[in-house]
LUMDO-329213 format. One record per residue: residue in three letters; residue number from 0; x, y, z of N, C-alpha, C in turn. Coordinates in steps of 0.02 Angstrom, whole numbers. Layout:
BEGIN
+------+------+--------+--------+--------+--------+--------+--------+--------+--------+--------+
! resn ! resi !    n_u !    n_v !    n_w !   ca_u !   ca_v !   ca_w !    c_u !    c_v !    c_w !
+------+------+--------+--------+--------+--------+--------+--------+--------+--------+--------+
!  ALA !  NUM !      X !      Y !      Z !      X !      Y !      Z !      X !      Y !      Z !
...
+------+------+--------+--------+--------+--------+--------+--------+--------+--------+--------+
This chain:
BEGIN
+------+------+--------+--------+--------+--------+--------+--------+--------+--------+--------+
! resn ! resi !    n_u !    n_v !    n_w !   ca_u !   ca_v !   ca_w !    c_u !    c_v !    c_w !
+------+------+--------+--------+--------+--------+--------+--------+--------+--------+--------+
!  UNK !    0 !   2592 !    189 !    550 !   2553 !    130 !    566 !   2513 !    111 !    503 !
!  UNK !    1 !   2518 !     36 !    494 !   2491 !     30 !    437 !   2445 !    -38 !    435 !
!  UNK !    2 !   2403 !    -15 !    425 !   2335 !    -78 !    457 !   2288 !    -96 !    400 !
!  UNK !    3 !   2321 !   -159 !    361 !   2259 !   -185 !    337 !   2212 !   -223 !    335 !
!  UNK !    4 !   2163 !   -176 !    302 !   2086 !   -201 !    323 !   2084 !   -282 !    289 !
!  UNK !    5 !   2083 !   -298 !    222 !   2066 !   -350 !    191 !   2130 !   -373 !    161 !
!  UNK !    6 !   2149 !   -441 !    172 !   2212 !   -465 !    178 !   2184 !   -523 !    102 !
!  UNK !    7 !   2119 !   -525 !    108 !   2092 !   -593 !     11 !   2028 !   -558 !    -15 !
!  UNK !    8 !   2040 !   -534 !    -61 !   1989 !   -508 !    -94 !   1928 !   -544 !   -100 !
!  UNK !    9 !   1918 !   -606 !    -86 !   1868 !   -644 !   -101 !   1821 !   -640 !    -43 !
!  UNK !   10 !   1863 !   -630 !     14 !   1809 !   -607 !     88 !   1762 !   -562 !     69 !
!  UNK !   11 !   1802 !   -492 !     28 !   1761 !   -462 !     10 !   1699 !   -478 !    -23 !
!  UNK !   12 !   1726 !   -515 !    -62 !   1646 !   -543 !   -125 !   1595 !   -575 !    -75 !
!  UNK !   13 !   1629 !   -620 !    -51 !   1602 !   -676 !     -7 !   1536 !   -598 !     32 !
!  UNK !   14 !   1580 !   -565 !     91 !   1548 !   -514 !    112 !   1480 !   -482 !     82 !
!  UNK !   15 !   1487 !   -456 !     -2 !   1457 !   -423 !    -26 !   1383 !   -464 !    -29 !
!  UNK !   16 !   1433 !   -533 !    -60 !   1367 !   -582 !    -77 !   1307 !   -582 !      0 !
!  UNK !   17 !   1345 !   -606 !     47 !   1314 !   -603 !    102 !   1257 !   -544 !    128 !
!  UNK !   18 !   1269 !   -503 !     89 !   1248 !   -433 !    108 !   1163 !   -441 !     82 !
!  UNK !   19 !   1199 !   -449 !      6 !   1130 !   -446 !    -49 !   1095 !   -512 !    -46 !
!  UNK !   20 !   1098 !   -557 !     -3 !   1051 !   -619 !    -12 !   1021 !   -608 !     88 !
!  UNK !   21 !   1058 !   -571 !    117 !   1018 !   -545 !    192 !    949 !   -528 !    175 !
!  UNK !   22 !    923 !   -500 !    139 !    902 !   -450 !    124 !    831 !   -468 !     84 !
!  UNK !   23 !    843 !   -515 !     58 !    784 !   -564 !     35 !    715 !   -554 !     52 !
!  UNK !   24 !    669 !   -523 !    -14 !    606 !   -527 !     17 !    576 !   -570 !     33 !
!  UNK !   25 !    611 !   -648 !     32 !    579 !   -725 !     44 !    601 !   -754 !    102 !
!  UNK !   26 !    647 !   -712 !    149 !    690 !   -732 !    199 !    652 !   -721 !    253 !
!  UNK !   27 !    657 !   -754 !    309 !    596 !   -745 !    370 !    674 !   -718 !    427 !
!  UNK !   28 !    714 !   -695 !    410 !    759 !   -683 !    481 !    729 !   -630 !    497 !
!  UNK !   29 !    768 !   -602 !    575 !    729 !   -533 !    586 !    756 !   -474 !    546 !
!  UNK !   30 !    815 !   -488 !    530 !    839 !   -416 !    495 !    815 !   -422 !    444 !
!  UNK !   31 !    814 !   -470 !    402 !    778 !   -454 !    349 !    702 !   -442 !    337 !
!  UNK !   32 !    666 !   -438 !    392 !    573 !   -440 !    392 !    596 !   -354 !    429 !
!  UNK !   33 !    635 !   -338 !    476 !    637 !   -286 !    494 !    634 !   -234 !    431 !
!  UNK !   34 !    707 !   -238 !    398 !    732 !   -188 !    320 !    666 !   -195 !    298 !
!  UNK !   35 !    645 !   -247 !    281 !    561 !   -220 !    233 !    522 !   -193 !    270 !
!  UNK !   36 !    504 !   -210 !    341 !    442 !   -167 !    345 !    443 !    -98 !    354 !
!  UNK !   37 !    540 !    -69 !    371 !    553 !     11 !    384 !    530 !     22 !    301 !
!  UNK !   38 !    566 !    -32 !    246 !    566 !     15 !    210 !    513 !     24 !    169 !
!  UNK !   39 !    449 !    -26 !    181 !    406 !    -17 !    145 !    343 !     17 !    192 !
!  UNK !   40 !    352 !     57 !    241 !    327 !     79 !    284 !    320 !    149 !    242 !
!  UNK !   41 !    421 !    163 !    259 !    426 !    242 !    240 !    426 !    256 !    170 !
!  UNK !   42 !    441 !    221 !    134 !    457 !    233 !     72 !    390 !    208 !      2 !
!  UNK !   43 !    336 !    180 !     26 !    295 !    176 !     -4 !    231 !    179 !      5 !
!  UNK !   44 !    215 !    147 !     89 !    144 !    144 !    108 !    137 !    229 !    125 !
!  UNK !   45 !    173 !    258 !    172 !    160 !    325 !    179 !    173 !    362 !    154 !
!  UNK !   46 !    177 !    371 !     83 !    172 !    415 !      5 !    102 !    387 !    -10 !
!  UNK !   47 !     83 !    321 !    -21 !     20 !    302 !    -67 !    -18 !    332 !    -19 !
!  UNK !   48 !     -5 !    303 !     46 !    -70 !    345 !     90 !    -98 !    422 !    101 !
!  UNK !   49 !    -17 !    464 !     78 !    -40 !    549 !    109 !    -89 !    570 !     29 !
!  UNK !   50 !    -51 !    522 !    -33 !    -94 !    533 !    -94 !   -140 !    514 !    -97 !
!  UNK !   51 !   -193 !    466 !    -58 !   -260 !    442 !    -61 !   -297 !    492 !     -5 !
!  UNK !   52 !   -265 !    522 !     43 !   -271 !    585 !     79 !   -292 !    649 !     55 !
!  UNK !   53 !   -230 !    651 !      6 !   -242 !    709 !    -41 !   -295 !    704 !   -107 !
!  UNK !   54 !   -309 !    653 !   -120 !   -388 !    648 !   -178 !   -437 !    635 !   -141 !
!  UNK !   55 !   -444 !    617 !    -50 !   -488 !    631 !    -21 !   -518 !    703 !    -16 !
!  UNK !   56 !   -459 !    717 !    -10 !   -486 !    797 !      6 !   -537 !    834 !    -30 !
!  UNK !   57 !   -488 !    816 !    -89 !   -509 !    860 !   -151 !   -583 !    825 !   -186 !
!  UNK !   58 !   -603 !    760 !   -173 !   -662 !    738 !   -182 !   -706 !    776 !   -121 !
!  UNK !   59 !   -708 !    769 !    -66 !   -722 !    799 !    -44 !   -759 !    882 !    -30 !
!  UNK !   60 !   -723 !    915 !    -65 !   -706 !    976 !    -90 !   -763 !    990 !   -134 !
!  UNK !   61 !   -766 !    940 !   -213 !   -808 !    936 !   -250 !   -900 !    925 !   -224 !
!  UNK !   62 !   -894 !    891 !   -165 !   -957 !    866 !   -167 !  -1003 !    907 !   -121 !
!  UNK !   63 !  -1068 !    928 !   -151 !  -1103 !    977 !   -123 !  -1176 !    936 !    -91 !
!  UNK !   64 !  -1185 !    944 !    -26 !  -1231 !    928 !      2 !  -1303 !    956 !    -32 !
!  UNK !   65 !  -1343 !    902 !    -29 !  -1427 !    915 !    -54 !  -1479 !    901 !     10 !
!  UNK !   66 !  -1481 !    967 !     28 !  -1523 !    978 !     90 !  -1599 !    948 !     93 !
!  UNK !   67 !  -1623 !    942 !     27 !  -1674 !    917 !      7 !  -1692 !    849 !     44 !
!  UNK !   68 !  -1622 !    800 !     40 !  -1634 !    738 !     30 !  -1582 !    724 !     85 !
!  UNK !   69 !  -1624 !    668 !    122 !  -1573 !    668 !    187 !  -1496 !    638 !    158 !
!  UNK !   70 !  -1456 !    678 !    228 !  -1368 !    677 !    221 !  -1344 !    625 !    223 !
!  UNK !   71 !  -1320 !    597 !    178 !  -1247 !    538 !    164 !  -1217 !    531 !    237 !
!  UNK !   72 !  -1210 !    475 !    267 !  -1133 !    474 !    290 !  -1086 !    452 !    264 !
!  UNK !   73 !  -1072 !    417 !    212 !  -1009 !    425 !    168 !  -1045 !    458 !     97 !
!  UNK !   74 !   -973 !    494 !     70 !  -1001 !    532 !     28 !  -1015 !    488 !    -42 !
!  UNK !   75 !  -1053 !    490 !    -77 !  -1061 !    433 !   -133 !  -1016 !    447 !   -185 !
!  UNK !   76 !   -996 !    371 !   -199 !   -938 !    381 !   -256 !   -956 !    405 !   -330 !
!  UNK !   77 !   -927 !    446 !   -338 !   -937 !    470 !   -393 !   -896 !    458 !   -450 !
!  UNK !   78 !   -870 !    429 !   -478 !   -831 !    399 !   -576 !   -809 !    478 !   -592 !
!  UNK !   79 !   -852 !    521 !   -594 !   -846 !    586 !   -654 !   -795 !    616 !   -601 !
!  UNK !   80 !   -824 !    640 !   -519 !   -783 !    671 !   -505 !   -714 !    649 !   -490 !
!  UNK !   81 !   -701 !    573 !   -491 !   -644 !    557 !   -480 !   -595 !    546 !   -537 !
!  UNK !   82 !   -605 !    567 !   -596 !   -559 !    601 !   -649 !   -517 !    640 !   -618 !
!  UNK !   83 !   -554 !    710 !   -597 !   -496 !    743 !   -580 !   -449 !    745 !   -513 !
!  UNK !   84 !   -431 !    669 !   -474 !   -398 !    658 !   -465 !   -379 !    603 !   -466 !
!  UNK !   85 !   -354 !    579 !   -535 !   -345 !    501 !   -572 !   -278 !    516 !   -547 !
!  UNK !   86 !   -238 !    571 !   -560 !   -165 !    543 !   -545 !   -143 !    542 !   -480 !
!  UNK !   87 !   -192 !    572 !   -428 !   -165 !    544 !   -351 !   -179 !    461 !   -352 !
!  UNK !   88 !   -232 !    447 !   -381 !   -263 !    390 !   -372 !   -207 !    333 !   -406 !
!  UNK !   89 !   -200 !    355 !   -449 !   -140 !    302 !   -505 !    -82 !    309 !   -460 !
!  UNK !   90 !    -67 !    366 !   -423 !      8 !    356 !   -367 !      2 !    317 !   -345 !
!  UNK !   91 !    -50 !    327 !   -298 !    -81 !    268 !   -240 !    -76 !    206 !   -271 !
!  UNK !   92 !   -100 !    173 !   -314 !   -116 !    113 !   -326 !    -16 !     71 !   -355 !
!  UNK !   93 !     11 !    140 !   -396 !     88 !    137 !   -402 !    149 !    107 !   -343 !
!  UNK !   94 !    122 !    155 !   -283 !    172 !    161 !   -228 !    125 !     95 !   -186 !
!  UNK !   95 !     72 !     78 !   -183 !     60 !     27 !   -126 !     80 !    -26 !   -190 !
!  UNK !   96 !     77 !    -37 !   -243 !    114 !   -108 !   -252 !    182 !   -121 !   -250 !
!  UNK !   97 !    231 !    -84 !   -270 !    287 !    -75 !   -225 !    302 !   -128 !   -179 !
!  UNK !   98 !    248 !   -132 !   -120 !    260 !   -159 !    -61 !    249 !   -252 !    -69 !
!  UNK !   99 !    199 !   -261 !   -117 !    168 !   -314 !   -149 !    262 !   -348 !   -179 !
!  UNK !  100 !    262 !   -318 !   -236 !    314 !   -330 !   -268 !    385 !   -347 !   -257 !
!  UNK !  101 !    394 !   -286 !   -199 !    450 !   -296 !   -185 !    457 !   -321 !    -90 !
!  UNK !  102 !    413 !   -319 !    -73 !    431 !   -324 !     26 !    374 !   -370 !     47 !
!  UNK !  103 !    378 !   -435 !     11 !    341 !   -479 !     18 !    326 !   -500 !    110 !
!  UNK !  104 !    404 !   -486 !    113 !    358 !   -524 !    200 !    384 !   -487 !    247 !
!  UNK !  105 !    344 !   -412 !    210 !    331 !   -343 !    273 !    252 !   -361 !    289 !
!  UNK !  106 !    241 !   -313 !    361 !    163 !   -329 !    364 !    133 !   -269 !    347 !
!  UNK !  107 !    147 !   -216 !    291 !    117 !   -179 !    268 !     65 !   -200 !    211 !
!  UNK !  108 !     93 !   -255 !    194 !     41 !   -299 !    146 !    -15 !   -282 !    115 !
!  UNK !  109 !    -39 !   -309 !    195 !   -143 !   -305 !    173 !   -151 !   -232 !    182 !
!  UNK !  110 !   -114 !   -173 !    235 !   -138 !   -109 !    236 !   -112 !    -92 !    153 !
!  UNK !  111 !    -57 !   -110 !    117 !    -60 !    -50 !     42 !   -104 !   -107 !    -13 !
!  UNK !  112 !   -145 !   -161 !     -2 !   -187 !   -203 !    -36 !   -266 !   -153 !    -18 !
!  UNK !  113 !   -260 !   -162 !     36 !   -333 !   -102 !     61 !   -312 !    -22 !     26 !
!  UNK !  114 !   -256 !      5 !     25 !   -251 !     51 !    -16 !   -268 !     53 !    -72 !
!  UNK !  115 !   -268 !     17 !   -111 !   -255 !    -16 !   -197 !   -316 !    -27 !   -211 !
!  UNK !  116 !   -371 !    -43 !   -169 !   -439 !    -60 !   -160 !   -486 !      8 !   -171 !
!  UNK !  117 !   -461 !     46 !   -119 !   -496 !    104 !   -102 !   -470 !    149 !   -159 !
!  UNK !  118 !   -421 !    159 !   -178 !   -407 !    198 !   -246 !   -453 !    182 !   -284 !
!  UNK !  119 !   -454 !     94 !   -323 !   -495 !     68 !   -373 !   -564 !     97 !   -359 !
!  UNK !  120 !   -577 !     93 !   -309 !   -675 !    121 !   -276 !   -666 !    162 !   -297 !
!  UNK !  121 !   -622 !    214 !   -301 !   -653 !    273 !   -317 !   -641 !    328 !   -361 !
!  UNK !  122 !   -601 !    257 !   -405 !   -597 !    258 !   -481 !   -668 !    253 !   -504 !
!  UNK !  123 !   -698 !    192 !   -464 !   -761 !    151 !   -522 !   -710 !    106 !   -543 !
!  UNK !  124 !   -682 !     53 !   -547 !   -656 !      8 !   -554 !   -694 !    -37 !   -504 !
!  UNK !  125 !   -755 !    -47 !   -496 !   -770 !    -85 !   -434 !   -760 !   -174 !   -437 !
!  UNK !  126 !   -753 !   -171 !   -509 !   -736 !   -250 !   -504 !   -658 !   -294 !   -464 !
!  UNK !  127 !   -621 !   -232 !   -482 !   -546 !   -243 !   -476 !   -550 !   -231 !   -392 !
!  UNK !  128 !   -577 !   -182 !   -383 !   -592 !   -169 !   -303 !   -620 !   -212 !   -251 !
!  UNK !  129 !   -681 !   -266 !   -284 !   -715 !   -312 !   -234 !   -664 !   -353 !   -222 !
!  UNK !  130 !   -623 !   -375 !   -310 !   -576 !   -428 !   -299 !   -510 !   -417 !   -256 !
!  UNK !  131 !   -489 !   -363 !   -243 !   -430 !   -335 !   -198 !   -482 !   -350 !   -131 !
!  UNK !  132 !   -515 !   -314 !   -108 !   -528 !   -332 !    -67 !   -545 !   -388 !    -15 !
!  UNK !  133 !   -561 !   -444 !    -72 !   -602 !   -511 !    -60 !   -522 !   -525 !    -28 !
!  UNK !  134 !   -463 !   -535 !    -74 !   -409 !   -556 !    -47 !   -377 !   -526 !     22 !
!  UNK !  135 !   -397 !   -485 !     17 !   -370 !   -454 !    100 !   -398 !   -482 !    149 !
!  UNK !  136 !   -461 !   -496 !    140 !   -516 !   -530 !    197 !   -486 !   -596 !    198 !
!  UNK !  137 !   -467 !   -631 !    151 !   -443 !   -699 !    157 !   -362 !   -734 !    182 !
!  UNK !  138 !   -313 !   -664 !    139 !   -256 !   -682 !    151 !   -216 !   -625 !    226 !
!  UNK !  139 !   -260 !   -575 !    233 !   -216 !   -536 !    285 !   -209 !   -559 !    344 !
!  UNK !  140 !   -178 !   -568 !    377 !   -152 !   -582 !    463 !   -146 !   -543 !    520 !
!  UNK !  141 !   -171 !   -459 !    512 !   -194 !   -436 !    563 !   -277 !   -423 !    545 !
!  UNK !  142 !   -315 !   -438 !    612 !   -380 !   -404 !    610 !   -410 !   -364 !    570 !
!  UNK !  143 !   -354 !   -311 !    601 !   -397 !   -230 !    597 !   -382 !   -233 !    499 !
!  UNK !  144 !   -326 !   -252 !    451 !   -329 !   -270 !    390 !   -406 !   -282 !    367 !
!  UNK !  145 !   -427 !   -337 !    407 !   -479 !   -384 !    378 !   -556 !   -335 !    356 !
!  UNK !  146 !   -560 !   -331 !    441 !   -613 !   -260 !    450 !   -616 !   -207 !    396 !
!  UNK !  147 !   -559 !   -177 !    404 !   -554 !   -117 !    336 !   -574 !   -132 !    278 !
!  UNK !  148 !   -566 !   -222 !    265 !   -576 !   -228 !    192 !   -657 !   -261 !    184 !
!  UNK !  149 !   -665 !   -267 !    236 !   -746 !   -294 !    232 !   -777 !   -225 !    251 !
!  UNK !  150 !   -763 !   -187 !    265 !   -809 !   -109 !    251 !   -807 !    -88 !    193 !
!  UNK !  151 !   -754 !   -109 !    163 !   -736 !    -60 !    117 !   -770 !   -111 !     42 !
!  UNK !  152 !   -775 !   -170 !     40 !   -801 !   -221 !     25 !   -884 !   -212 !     19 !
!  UNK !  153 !   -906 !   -187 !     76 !   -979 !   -164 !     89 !  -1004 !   -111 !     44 !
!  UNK !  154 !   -943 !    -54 !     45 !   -977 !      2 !     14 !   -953 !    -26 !    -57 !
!  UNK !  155 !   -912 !    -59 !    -68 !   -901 !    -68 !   -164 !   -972 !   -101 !   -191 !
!  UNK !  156 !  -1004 !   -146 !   -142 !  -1068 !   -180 !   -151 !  -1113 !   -118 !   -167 !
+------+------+--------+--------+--------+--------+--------+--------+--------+--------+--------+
């Protein structure tokens, strides 16, 4: 039995072409808003995020309570101690633009823009940080986006 698949090579092209313009980060179909948001879900927001996780920690770690003087509820940003974890911080800010760049119309958006923010904070980059932030408050389209970035907006103040 002998069965062939492609009888004009040009279906093929035709096919291929079809494939790689589906796919469009400018395209509003559902498959194509679907493919970005799996893939800028798994493949970039939840790497930048477990790495802003992981220089939480470790800031964290560093900072020693002064019993003296009443307790922080957030811990104050510190420039010096966040040297030593510049390169989680530089991931983070790496892997959430990614999503910027390439998966324009996923709605991970404003959450790896609020990532990119909160890295910069706590770099000490606070200029780059109000301004990430200001845009999230203005351009994001879920709520809970907005909120995050006007807290986070608060403490860069």
């Amino acid at each position: 039995m002998n069965i062939q698949l492609v009888k004009n090579p040009f279906s093929i092209l035709l096919f291929v072409i079809y494939l790689l313009t589906s796919c469009s980060q400018h395209s509003n179909k559902r498959s194509s808003v679907a493919w970005h948001n799996f893939n800028s879900k798994y493949n970039a927001y939840l790497q930048a995020k477990d790495n802003l996780k992981i220089a939480e920690k470790d800031l964290n770690k560093q900072y020693k309570d002064n019993y003296s003087e009443p307790l922080p509820i957030l811990i104050p940003l510190d420039s010096i101690a966040a040297k030593g974890v510049a390169t989680q911080l530089d991931a983070v800010i790496k892997k959430a633009s990614l999503i910027a760049e390439k998966h324009q119309n996923a709605k991970y958006i404003g959450d790896s823009y609020n990532l990119i923010g909160i890295a910069r904070l706590y770099k000490g980059d606070f200029l780059n940080a109000i301004e990430t932030f200001k845009y999230v408050n203005a351009e994001a389209t879920k709520e809970d986006q907005k909120h995050e970035a006007m807290i986070h907006l608060m403490r860069a103040y």
